[in-house]
C-alpha positions as CSV (number, residue, x, y, z in Angstrom):
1,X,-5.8,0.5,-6.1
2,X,-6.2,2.8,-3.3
3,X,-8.8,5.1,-3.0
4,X,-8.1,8.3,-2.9
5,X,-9.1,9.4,0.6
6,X,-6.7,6.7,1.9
7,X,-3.8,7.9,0.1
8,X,-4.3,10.8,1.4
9,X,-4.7,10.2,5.3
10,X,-1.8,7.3,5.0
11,X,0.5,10.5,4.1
12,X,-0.7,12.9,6.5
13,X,0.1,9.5,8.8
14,X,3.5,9.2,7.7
15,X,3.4,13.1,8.0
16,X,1.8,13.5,11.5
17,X,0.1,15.9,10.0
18,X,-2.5,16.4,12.7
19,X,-4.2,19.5,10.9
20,X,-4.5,17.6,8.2
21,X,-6.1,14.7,9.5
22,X,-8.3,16.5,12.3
23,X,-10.0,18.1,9.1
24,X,-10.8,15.0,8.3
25,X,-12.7,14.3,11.3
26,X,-14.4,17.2,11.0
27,X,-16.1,16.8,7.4
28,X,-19.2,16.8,6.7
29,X,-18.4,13.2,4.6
30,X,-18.9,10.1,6.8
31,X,-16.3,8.3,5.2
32,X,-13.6,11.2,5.7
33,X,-14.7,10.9,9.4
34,X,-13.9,7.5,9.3
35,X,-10.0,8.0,8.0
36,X,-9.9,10.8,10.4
37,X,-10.6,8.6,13.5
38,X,-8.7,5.3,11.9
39,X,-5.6,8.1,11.8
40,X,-6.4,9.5,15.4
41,X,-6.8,5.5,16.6
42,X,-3.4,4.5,15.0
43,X,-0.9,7.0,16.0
44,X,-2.6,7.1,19.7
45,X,-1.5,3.7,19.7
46,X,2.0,4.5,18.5
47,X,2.0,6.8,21.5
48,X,1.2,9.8,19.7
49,X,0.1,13.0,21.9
50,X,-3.6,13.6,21.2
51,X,-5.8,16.0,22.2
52,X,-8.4,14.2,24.7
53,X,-11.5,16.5,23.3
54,X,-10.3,14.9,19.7
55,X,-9.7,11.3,21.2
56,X,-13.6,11.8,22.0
57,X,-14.7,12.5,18.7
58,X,-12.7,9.6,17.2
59,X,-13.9,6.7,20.2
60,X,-17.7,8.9,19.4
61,X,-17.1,7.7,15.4
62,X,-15.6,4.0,16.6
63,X,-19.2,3.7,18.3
64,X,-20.8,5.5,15.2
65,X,-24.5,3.9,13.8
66,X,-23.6,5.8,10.8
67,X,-23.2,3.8,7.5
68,X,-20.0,3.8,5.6
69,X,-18.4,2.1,2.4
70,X,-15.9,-0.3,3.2
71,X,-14.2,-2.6,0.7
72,X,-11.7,-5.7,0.9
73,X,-10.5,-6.1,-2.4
74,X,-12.6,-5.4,-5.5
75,X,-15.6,-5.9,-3.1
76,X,-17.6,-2.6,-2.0
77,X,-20.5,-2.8,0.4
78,X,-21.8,-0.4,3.3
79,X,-21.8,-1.0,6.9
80,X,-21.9,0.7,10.2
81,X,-19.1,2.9,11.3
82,X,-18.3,1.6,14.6
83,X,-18.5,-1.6,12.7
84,X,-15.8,-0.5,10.1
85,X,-13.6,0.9,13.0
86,X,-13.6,-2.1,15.8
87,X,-10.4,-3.0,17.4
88,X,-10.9,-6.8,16.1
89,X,-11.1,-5.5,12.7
90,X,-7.7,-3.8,10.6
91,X,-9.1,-0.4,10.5
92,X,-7.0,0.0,6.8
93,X,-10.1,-1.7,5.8
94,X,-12.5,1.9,5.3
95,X,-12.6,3.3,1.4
């Protein structure tokens, strides 16, 4: 089962709710950072308009230090974000 901040960002995805999700980026919670930049990544690649000061701060967070938890499965552990949000890895992958 989902958790609930990906429920979330996968509607304001389907939504292209950009309020919505550039809130996310600017929590305070690491992990909502995260979705924020996975949402920013994926509809920039679908050739999505986005702001180039907020394409910063997501590409910023891809290169991120900062730990978050990221699961596969049942499995939880933490690693770091720019880890979590590499191109080579499905970025659906951050809880």
């Amino acid at each position: 089962m989902d958790p609930e901040p990906r429920t979330t960002i996968e509607a304001l995805i389907l939504r292209r709710d950009t309020a919505g999700i550039f809130s996310y980026l600017r929590d305070t919670s690491a992990v909502h950072q995260a979705y924020g930049a996975e949402a920013v990544i994926r509809l920039s690649r679908a050739g999505m308009a986005i702001p180039k000061h907020v394409l910063v701060i997501a590409d910023d967070l891809r290169k991120s230090d900062r730990m978050v938890y990221v699961c596969s499965g049942c499995i939880y552990w933490m690693e770091e974000m720019r880890v979590a949000l590499r191109d080579s890895m499905p970025v659906n992958n951050i809880r």
